[in-house]
Backbone as a ProteinNet text record, in pm:
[ID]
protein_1_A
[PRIMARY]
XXXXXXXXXXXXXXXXXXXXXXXXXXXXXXXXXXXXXXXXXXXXXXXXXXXXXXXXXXXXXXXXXXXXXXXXXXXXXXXXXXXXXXXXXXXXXXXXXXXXXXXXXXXXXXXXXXXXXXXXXXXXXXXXXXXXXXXXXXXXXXXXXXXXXXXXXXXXXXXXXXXXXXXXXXXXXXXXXXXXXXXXXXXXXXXXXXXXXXXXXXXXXXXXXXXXXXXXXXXXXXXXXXXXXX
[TERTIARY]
-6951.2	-6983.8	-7086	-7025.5	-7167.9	-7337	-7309.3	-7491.6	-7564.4	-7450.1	-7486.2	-7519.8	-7462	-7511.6	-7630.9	-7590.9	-7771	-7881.8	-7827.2	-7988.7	-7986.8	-7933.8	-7965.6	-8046	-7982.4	-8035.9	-8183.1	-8207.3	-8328.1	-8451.9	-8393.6	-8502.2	-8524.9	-8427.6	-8470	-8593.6	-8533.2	-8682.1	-8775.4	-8826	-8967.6	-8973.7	-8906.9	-8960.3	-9028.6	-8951.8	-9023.7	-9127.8	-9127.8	-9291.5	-9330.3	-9336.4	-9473.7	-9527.8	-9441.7	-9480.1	-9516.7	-9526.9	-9543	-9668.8	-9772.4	-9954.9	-9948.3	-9875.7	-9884.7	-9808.1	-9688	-9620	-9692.9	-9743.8	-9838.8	-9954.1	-10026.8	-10152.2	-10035	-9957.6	-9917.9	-9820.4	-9815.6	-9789.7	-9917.4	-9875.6	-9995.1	-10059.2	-10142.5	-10249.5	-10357.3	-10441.9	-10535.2	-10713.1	-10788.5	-10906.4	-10960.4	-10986.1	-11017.1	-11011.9	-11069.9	-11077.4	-11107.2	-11209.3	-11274.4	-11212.4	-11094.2	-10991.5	-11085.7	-11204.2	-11276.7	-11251.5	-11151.8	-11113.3	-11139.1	-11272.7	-11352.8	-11308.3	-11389.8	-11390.5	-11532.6	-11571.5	-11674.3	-11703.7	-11793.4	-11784	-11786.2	-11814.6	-11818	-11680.5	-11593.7	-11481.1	-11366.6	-11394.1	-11289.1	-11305	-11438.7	-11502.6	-11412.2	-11418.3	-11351.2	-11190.7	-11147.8	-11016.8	-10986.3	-11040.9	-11015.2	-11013.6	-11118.5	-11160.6	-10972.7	-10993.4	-10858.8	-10768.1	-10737.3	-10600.6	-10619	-10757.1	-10741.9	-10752.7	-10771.2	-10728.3	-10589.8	-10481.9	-10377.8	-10292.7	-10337.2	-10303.7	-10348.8	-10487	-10472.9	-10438.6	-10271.5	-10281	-10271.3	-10336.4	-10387.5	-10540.1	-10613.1	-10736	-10877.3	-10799.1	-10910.9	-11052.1	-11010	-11098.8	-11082.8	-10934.7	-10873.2	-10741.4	-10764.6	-10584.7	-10534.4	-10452.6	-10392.8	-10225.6	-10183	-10041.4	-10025.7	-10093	-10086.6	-10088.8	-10117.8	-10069.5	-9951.8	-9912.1	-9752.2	-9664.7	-9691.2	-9598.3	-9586.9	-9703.9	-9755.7	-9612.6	-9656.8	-9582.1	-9386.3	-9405	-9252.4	-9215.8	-9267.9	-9228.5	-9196.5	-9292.3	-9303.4	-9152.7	-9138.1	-9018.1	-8887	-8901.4	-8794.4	-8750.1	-8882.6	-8875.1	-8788.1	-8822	-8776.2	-8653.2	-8615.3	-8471.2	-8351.1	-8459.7	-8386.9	-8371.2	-8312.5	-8320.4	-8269.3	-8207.7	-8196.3	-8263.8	-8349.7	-8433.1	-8465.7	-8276.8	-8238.3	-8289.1	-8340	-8386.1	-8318.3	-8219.2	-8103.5	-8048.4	-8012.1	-8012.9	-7829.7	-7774	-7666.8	-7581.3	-7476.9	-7425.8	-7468	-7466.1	-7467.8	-7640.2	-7643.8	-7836.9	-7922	-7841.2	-7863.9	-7845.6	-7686.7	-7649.1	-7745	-7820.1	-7897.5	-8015.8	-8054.4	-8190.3	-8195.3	-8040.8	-8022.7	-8015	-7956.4	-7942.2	-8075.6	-8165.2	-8275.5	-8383.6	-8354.4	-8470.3	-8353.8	-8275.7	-8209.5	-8242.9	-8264.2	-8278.6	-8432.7	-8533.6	-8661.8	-8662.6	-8592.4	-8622.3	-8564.3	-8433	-8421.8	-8502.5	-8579.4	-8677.4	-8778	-8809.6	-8942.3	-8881.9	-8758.5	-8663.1	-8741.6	-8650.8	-8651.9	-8808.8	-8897.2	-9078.3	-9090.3	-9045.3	-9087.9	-9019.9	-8871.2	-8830.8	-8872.2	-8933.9	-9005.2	-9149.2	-9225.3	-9357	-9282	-9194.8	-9156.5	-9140.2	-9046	-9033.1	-9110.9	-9234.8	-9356.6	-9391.2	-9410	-9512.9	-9419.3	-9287.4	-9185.6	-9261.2	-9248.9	-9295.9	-9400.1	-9503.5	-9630	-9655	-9578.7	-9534.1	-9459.2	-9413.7	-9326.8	-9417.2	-9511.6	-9594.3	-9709.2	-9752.5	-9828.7	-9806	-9677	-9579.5	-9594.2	-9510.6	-9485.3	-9610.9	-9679.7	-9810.5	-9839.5	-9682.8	-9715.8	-9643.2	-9602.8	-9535.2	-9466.9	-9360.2	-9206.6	-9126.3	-9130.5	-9057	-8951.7	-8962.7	-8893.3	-8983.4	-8927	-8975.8	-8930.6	-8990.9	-8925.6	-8956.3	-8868.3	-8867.1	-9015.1	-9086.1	-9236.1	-9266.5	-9244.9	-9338.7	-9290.3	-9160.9	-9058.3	-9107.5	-9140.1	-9209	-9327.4	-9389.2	-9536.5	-9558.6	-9476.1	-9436.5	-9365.5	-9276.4	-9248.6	-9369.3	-9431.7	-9546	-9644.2	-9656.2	-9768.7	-9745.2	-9630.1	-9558.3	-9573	-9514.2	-9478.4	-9651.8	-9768.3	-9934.9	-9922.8	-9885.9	-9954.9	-9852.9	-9715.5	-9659.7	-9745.4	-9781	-9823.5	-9939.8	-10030.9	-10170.9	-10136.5	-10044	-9997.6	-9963.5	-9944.7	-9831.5	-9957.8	-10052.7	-10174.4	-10270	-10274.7	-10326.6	-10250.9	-10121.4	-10036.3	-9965.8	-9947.8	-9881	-9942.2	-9882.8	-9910	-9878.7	-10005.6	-10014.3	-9875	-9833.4	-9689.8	-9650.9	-9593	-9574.2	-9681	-9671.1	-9743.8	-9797.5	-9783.7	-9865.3	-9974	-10101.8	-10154.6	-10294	-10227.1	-10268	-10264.3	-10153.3	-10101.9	-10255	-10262	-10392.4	-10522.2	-10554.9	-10647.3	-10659.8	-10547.1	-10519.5	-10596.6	-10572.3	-10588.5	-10726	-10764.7	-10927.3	-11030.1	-10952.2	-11072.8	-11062.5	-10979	-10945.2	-11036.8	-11178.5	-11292.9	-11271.1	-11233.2	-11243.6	-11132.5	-11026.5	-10881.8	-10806.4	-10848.3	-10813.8	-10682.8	-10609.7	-10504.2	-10587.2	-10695.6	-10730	-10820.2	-10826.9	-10924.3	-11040.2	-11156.2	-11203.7	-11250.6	-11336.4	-11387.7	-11422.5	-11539.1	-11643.3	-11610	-11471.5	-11432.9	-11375	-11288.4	-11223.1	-11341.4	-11401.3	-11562.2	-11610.2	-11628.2	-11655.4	-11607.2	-11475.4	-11370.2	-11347.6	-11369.6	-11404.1	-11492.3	-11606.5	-11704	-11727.6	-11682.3	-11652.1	-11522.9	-11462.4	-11358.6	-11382.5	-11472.3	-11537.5	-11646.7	-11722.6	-11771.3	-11722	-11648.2	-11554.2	-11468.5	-11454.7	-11411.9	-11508.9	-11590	-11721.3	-11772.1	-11740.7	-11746.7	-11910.4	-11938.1	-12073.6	-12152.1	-12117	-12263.1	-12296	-12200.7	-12286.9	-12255.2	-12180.2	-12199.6	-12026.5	-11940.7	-11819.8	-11712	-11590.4	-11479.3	-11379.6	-11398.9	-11323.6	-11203.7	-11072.9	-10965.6	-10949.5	-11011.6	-10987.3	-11072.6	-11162.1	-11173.3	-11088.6	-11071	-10926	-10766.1	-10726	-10638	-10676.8	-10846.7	-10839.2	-10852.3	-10925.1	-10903.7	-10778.1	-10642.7	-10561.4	-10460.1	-10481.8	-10499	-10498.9	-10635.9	-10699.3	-10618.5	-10582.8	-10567.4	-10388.1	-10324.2	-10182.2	-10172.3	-10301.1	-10313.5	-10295.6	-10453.4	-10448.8	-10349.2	-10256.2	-10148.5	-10045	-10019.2	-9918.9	-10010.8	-10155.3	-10201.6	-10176.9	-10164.3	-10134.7	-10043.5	-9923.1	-9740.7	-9766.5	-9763	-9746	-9806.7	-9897.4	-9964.5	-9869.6	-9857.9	-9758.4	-9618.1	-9540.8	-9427.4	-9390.5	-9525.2	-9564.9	-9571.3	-9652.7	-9632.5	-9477.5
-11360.3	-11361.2	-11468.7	-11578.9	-11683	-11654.9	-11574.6	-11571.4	-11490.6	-11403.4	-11272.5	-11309.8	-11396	-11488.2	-11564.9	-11662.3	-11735.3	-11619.2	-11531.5	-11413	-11322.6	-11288.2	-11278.7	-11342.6	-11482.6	-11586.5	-11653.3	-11629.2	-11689.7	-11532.6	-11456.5	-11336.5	-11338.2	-11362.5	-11414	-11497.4	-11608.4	-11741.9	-11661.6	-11627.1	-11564.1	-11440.2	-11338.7	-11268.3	-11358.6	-11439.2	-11552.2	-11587.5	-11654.9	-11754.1	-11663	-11514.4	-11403.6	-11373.1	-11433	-11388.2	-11537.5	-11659	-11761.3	-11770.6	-11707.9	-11726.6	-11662.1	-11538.8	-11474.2	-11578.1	-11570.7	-11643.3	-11778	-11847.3	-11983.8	-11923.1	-11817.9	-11764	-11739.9	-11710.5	-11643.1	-11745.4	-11831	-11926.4	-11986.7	-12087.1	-12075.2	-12207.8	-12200.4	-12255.8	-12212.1	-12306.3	-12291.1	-12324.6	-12183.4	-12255.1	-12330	-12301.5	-12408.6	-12528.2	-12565.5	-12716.1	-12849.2	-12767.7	-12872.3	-12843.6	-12716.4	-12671.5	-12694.1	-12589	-12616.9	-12376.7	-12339.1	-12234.9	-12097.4	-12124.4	-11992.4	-12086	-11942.3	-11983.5	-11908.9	-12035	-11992.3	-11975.4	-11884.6	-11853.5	-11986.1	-12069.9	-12241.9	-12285.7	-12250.5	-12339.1	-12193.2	-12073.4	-11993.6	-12002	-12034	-12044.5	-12155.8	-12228.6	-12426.5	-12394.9	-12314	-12302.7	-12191.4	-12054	-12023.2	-12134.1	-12131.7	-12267.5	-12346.2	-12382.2	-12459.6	-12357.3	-12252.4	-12148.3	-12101.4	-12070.7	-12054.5	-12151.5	-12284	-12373.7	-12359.2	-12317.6	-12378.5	-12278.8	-12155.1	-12013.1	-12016	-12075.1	-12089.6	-12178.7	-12142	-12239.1	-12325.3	-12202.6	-12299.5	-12332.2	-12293	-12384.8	-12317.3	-12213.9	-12082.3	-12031	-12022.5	-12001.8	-11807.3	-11770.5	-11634.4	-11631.9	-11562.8	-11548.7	-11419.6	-11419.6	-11298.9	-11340.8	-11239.1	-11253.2	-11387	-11445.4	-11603.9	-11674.9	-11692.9	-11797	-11731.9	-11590.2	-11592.3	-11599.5	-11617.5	-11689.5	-11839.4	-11895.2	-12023.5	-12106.4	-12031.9	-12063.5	-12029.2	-11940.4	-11910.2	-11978.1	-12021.4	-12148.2	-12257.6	-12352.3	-12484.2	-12411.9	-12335.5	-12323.7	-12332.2	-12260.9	-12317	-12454.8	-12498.5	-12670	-12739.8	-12725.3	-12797.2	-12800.4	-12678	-12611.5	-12694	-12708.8	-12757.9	-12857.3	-12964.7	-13106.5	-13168.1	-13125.2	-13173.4	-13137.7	-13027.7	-12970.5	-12960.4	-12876.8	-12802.8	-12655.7	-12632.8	-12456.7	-12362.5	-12409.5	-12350.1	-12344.8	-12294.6	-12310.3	-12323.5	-12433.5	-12416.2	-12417.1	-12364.7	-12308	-12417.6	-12568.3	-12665.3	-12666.6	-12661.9	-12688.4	-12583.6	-12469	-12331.4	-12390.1	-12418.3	-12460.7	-12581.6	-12660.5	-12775.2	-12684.1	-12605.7	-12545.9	-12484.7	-12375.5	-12337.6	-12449.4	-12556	-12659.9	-12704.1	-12717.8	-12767.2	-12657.2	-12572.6	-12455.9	-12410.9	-12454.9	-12455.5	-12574.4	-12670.6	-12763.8	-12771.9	-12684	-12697.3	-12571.4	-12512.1	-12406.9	-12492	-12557.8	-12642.8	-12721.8	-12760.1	-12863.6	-12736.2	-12627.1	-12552.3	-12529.2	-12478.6	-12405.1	-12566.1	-12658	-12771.4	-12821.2	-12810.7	-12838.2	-12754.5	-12568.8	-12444.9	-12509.5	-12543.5	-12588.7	-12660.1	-12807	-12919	-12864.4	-12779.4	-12686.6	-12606.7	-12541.6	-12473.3	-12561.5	-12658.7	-12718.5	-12817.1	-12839.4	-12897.5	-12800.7	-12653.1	-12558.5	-12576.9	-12543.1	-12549.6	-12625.9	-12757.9	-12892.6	-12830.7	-12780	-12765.2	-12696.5	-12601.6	-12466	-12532.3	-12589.1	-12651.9	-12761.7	-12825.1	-12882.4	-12816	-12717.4	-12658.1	-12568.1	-12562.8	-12448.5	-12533.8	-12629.5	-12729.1	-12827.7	-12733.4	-12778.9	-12875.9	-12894.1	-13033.2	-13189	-13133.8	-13267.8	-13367	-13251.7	-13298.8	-13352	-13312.8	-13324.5	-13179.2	-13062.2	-12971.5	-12876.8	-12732.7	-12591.6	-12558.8	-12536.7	-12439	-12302.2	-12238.7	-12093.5	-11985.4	-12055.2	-12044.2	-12047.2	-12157.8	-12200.9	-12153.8	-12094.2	-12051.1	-11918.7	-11798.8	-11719.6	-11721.9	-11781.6	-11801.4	-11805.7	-11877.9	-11884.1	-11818.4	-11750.6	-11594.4	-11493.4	-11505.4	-11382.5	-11438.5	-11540.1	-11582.4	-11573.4	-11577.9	-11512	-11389.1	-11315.4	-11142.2	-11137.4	-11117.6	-11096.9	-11144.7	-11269.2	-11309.5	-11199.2	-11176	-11076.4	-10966	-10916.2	-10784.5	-10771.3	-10919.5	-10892.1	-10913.9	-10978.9	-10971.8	-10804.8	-10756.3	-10655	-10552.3	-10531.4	-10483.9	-10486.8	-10595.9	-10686.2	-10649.7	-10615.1	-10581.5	-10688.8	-10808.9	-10865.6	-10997.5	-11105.7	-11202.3	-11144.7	-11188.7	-11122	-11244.2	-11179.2	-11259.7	-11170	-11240.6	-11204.9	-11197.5	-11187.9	-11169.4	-11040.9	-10902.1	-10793.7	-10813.7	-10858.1	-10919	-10967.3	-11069.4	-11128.1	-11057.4	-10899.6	-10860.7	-10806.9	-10746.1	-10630.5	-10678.2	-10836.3	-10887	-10916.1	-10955.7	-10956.1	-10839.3	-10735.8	-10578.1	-10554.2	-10617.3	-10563.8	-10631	-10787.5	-10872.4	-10805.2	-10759.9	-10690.2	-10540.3	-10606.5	-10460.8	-10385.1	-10441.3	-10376.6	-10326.9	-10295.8	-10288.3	-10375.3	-10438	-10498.6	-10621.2	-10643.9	-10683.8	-10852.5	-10888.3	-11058.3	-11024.7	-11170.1	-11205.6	-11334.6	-11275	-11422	-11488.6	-11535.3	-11654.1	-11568.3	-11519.4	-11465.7	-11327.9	-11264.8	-11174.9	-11210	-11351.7	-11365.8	-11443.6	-11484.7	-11562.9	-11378.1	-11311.9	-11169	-11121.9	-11106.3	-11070.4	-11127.3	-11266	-11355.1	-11340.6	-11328.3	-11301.8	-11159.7	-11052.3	-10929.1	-10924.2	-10984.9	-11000	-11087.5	-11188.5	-11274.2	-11176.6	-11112.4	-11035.5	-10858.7	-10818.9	-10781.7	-10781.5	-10958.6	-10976.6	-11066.2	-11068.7	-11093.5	-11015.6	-10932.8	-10798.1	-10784.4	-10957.6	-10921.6	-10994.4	-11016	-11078.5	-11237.7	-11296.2	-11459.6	-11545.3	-11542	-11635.1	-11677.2	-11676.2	-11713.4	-11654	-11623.9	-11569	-11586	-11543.2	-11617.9	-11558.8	-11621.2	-11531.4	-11412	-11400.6	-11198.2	-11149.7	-11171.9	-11097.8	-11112	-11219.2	-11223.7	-11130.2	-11133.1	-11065.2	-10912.7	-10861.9	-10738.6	-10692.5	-10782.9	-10774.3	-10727	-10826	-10814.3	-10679	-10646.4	-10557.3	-10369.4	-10421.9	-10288.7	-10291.7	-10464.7	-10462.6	-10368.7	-10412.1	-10373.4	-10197.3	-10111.2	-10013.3	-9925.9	-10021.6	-9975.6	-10000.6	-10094.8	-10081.3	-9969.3	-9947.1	-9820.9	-9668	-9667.3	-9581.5	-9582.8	-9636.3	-9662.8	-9623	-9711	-9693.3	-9559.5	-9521.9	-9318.2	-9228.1	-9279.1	-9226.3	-9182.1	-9301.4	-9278.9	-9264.9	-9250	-9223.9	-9060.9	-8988.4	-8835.5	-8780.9	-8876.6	-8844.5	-8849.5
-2913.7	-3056	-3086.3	-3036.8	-3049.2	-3009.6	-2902.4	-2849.6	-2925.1	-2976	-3089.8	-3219.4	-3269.7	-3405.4	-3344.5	-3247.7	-3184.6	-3207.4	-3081.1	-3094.5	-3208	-3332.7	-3473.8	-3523.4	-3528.9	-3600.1	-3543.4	-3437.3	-3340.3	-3382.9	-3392.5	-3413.8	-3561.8	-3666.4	-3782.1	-3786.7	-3682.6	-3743	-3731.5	-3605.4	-3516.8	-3619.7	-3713.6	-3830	-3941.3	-3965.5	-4089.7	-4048.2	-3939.2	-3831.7	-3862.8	-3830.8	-3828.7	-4001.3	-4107	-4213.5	-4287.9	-4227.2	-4257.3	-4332.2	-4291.3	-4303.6	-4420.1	-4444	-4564.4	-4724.5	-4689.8	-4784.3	-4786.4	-4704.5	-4762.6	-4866.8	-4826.8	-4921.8	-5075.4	-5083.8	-5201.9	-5240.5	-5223.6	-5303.7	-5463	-5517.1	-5600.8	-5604.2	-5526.6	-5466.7	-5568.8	-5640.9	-5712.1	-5684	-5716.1	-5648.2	-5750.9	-5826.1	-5982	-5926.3	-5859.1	-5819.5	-5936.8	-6035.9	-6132.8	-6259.3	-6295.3	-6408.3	-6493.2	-6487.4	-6610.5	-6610.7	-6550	-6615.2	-6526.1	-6478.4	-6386.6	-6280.6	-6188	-6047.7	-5975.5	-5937.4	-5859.5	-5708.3	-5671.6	-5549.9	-5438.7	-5442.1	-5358	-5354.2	-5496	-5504.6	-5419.8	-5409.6	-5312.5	-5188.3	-5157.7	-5024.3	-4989.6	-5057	-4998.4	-4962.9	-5070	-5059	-4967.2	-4959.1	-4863.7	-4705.3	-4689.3	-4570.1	-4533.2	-4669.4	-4591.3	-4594.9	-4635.8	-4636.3	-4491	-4447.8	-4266.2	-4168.1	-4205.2	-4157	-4102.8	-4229.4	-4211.8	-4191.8	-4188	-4074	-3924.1	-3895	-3739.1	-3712.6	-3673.9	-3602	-3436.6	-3410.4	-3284.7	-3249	-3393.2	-3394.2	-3345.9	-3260.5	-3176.4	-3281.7	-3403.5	-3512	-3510.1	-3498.5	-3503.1	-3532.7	-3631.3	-3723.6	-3607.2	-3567.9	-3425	-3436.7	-3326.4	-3302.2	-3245.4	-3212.2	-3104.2	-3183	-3334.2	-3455.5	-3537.1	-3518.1	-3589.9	-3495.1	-3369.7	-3270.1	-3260.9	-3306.2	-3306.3	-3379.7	-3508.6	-3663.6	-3607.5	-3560.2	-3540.7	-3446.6	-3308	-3246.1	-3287.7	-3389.2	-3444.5	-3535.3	-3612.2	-3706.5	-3600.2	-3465.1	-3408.1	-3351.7	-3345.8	-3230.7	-3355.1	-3531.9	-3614.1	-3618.6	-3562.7	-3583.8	-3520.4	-3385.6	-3262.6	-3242.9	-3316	-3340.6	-3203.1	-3117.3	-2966.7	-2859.1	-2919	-2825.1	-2668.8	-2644.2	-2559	-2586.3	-2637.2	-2644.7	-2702.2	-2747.2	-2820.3	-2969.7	-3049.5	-3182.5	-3154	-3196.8	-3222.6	-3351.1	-3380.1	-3561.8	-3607.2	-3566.2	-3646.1	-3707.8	-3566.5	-3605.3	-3713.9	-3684.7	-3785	-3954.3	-3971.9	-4054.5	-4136.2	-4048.2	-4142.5	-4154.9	-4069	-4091.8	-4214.1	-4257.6	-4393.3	-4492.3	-4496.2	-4569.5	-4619.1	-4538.8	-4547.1	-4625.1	-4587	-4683.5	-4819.5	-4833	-4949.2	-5033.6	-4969.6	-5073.5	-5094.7	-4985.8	-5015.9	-5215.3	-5165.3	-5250.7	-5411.9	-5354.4	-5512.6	-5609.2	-5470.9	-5529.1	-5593.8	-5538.4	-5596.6	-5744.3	-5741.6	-5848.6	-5952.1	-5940.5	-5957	-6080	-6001.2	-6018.4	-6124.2	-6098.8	-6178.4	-6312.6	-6323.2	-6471.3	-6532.6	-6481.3	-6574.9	-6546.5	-6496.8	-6575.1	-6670	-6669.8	-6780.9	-6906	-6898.7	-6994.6	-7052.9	-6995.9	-7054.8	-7155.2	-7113.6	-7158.5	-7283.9	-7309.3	-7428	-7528.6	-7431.3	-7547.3	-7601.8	-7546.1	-7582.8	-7689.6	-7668.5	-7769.1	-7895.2	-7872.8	-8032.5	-8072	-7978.5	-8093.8	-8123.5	-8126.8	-8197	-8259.4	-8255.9	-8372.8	-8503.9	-8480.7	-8543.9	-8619.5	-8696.4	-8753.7	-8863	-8938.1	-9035.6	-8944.2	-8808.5	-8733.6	-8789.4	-8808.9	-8883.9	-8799.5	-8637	-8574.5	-8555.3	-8640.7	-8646	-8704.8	-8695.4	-8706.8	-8797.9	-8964.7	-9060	-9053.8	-9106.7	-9100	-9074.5	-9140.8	-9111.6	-9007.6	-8986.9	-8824.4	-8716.4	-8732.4	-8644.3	-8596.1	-8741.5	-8747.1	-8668	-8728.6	-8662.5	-8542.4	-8441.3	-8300.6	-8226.2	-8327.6	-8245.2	-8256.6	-8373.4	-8359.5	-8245.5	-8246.1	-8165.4	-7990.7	-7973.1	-7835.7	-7818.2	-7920.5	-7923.7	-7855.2	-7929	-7919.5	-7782.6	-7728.5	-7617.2	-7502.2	-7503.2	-7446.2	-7423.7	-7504.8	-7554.3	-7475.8	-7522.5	-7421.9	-7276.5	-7198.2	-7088.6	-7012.8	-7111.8	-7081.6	-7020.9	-7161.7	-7152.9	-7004.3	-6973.3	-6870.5	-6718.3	-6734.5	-6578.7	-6553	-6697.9	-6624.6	-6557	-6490.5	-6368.7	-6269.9	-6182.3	-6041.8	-5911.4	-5914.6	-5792.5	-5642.3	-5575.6	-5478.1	-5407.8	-5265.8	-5105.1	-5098.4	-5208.8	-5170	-5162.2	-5241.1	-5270.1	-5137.7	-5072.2	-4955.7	-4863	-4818.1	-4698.6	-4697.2	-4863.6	-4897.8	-4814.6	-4879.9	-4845.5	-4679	-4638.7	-4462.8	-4415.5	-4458.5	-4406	-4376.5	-4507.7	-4578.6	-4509.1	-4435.2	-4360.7	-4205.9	-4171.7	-4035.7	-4015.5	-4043.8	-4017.8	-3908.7	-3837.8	-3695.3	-3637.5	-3739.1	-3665.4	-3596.5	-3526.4	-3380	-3373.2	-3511.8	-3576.8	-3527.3	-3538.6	-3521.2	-3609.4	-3682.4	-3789.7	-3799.8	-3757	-3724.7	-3853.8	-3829.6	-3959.9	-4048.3	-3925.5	-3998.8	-4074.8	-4046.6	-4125.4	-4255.7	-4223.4	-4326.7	-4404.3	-4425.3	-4523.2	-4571.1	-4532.2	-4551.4	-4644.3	-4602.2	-4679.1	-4862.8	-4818	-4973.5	-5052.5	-4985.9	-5091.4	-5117.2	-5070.5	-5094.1	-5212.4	-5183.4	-5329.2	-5450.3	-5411.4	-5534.4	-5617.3	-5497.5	-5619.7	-5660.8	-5619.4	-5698.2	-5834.7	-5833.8	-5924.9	-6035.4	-6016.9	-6069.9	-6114.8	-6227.9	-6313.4	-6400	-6422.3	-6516.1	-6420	-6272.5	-6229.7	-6240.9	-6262.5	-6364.8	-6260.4	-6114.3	-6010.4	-6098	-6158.7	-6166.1	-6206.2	-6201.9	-6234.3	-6344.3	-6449.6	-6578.7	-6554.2	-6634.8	-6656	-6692.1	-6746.8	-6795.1	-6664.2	-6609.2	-6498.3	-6340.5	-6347.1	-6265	-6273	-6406.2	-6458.5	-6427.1	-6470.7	-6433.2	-6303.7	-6253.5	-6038.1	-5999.8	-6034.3	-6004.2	-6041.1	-6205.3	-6229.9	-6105.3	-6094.9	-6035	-5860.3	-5837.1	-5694.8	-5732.3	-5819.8	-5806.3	-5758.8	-5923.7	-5863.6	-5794	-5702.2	-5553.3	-5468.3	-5489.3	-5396.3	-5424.2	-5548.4	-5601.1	-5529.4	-5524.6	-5496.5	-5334.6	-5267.6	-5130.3	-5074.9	-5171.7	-5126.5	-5126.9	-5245.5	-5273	-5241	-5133.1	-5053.2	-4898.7	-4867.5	-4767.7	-4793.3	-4897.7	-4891	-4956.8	-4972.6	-4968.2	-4802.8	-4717.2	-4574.4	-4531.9
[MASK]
++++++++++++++++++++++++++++++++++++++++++++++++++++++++++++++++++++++++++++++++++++++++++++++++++++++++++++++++++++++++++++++++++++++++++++++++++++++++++++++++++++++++++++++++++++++++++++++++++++++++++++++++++++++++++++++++++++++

């Protein structure tokens, strides 16, 4: 029973390691370097740059099966705090401990951004700065939510999750050949920068981001139901 939980649990990591490169891209990593709102083609370039940095990783200058083995190794050596080669319940057990409490802390970060944005929202509800919301202003800040809902809704929404990146993975892989070199993935970027570069002007505002993403969700619904007709 034990080796059977080990080799479960050991083929777990090496599934995660292989999806590591993805879930780092789809995290939210911002290229807006200068948060003046757009994004320009220099500032995705930079950030891409480092997002394949920190997918190869063994430096070859090719995203391949030999960096989601890479990634799923290093996740086991961490694992293996005696590093006998072996995952034992205990060592398992902190490994869960440990990505539990990574995730508290994210949980953690997401609530005090949330609860800034709150503040933010009640003081500009709050327009004679009473310290409190009369019935008015109360109003006013529900309507002024409901509209911004609404234009969200309009919009598709915030773009979340790793579909997203798998898409973009796919799209830099010209050649099939499941490796991605530089020069595909730099390809790949500025083929999606201007994409989403709708009027031409060398930068990416929010509403054209929103509709990129938009069109990318789409195409992924057009995809799934593509193959789940086959």
């Amino acid at each position: 029973m034990r080796k059977t939980y080990l080799g479960i649990s050991v083929a777990a990591l090496a599934l995660t390691g292989a999806t590591v490169a993805l879930a780092q891209h789809g995290e939210r990593h911002n290229p807006d370097t200068n948060g003046d709102g757009t994004i320009t083609l220099a500032e995705m370039q930079a950030h891409g740059a480092e997002m394949f940095a920190r997918m190869d990783a063994n430096g070859d200058g090719v995203l391949d099966e030999a960096d989601r083995g890479a990634h799923g190794s290093d996740m086991f050596a961490k694992a293996d705090t005696n590093g006998d080669g072996e995952l034992s319940p205990d060592e398992l057990k902190a490994a869960h401990v440990a990505r539990m409490e990574h995730r508290e802390a994210r949980r953690a970060e997401r609530t005090e951004q949330r609860e800034g944005r709150m503040a933010e929202h009640f003081a500009k509800a709050d327009t004679d700065k009473s310290g409190g919301l009369s019935q008015d202003e109360l109003r006013t800040m529900h309507e002024t939510r409901g509209e911004h809902r609404e234009g969200k809704r309009r919009h598709g929404g915030e773009h979340r999750g790793g579909g997203g990146a798998k898409m973009m993975m796919h799209m830099a892989d010209t050649d099939g050949d499941k490796a991605i070199t530089r020069a595909e993935f730099d390809n790949a970027i500025a083929t999606h920068f201007a994409k989403m570069d709708a009027d031409g002007d060398g930068s990416v505002s929010q509403a054209e981001r929103e509709a990129a993403h938009k069109a990318m969700r789409e195409r992924m619904r057009e995809h799934h139901g593509a193959h789940s007709d086959n």
